[in-house]
C-alpha positions, 0 to 999 in steps of 0.5 A: 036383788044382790047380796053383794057389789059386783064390778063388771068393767065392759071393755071395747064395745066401740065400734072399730072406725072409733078405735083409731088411735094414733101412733103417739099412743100406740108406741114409743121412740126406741132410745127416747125414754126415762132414766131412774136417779136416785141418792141418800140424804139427810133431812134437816128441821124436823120438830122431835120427829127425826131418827132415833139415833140409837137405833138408826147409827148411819144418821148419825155417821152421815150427820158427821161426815157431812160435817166434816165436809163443811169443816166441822170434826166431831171427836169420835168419842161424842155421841150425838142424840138427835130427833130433828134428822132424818135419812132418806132416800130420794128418787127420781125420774130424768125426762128425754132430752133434759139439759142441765139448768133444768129442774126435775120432781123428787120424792123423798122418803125416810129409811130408818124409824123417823116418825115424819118427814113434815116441816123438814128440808133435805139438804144437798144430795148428789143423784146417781144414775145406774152407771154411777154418775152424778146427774142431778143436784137435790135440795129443798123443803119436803111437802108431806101429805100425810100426818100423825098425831099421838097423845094419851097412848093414843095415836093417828096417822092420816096416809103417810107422814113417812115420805114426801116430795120436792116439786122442782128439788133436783136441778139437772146437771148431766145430760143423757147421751141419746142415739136419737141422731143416728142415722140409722132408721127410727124405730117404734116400739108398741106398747103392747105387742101385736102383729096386727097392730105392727102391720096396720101401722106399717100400712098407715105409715107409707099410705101417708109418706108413699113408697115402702118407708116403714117396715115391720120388724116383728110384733113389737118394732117398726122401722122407719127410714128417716134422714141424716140431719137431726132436725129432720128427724124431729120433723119426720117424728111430728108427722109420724107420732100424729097418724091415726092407726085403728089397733087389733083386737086384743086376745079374749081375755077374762081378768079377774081380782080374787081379793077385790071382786072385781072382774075384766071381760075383753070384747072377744070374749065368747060362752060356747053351748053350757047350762049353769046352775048357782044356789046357795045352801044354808044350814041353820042349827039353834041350840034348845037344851031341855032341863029332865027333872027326875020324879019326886022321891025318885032320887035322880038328879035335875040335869039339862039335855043338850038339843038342836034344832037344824034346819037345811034351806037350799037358795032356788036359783034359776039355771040359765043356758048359754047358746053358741056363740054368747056374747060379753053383754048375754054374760053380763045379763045372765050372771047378774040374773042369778045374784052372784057373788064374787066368789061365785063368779070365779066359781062359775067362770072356772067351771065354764073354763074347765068344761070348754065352753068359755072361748077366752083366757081366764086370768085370775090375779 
């Protein structure tokens, strides 16, 4: 019987003709990737649960410089004591190839104390890209998943009411310069660096096209020659992105999650010769005061006695021996025979690591 939940995720243990994948999942187009905006805005509408203003006074300055951009001045001298604003920042991804006209997600979250972001609307904010240019234009009403209620010095939040998103909020408004038709060759990137994968992709690569097109750079890169004209390479990459690559095999690895318990053990993963034994040890100790009570006439005072009874009870568990050569399920069957814990498990795994006999990286996070 287990005492505790123990998570053990067995990875690869498909055959290898049922790991082909194609080249679309394996790696990605060098210069055709996502560009991160972002931009400072107000949210308007909010009903009391905006900024405090005396302690957030940015709100209140961008309030009135927006203002002033729309021709309303403020005297410098009025404070203003509003609860249904909000600052916030808003994010966003620009997709490859996006041209202006089209529409992008945002999300939106506040940066100062307001309480909830629900029922509001951010008004026009300019999203810059990391070279400081405008490429979108957001505005529109926040949807917030979250909520928080409080009444009577009680109070609940349900996820968080603090941020939102915008489906569609941010309108496109400079295209991204690509590389993508250069005539240089097409380069593809791995997602996960190895030399195996590299050379079985080259190899999938010209079986398919003939002749030595593709070429490998190093573990992560692969070079593909393509043509001048921008269509045919777009062309070529449809054909490129839908060959099927059976990947190498990953490294033996052996990840675990300290906090959470939970534990990772890669297909390649083997136990050299090593004899392991778990138990728990159990100390119990009762208190039993006992009360003296002197002899009559004796003069001697009533007192209590401190007394303990301890008991020491040691958990018989079953020592198990792992052969040459043990494999991930021989692992997963004889930890599970024994109840650990997850504390125990990484207590056996670093053990086994220590003594040599765990063939594989353990990764503790």
């Amino acid at each position: 019987m287990f005492r505790h939940t123990l998570l053990i995720l067995l990875l690869a243990l498909a055959t290898p003709s049922a790991w082909a994948e194609r080249i679309k999942d394996l790696a990605n187009i060098a210069g055709v990737r996502n560009n991160q905006l972002v931009g400072y805005g107000l949210v308007v509408g909010l009903t009391g649960t905006g900024d405090q203003t005396t302690q957030t006074p940015f709100t209140v300055k961008s309030l009135k410089s927006m203002l002033s951009n729309l021709g309303v001045t403020i005297p410098p001298e009025v404070n203003l004591q509003l609860k249904n604003v909000a600052a916030v920042t808003i994010q966003a991804d620009l997709p490859p190839f996006a041209k202006p006209g089209q529409t992008i997600d945002i999300t939106v979250a506040s940066i100062g104390n307001a309480k909830s972001l629900r029922g509001g609307s951010l008004l026009m904010t300019p999203l810059k890209g990391a070279d400081g240019a405008v490429y979108a234009m957001a505005q529109g009403n926040v949807v917030v998943g979250g909520l928080g209620a409080e009444a009577g010095g009680s109070k609940i939040i349900v996820n968080v009411p603090s941020a939102g998103r915008i489906p569609n909020g941010a309108t496109v408004e400079r295209q991204v310069a690509d590389s993508f038709g250069n005539n240089g060759p097409i380069v593809l990137n791995l997602r996960q660096a190895d030399f195996t994968t590299a050379e079985r992709v080259v190899e999938a690569i010209n079986k398919t096209f003939g002749g030595d097109v593709a070429q490998a750079v190093d573990a992560s890169s692969i070079q593909v020659r393509g043509p001048t004209e921008r269509s045919q390479r777009v062309s070529l990459i449809a054909v490129l992105e839908n060959i099927e690559v059976v990947p190498g095999q990953g490294a033996a690895r052996v990840i675990v999650n300290s906090r959470t318990g939970t534990v990772v053990i890669g297909q390649n993963v083997q136990v050299g010769p090593a004899a392991v034994s778990h138990g728990n040890l159990t100390v119990t100790i009762t208190s039993n005061p006992i009360v003296s009570q002197p002899a009559p006439f004796s003069g001697g005072q009533t007192v209590v006695v401190p007394n303990a009874d301890i008991s020491v009870n040691q958990e018989k568990k079953p020592m198990f021996l792992f052969n040459p050569g043990t494999a991930l399920d021989d692992i997963v069957r004889a930890v599970n025979q024994v109840g650990a814990s997850p504390s125990d498990l990484v207590a056996i795994l670093e053990a086994l690591k220590a003594a040599g006999a765990l063939k594989a990286e353990l990764i503790v996070i």
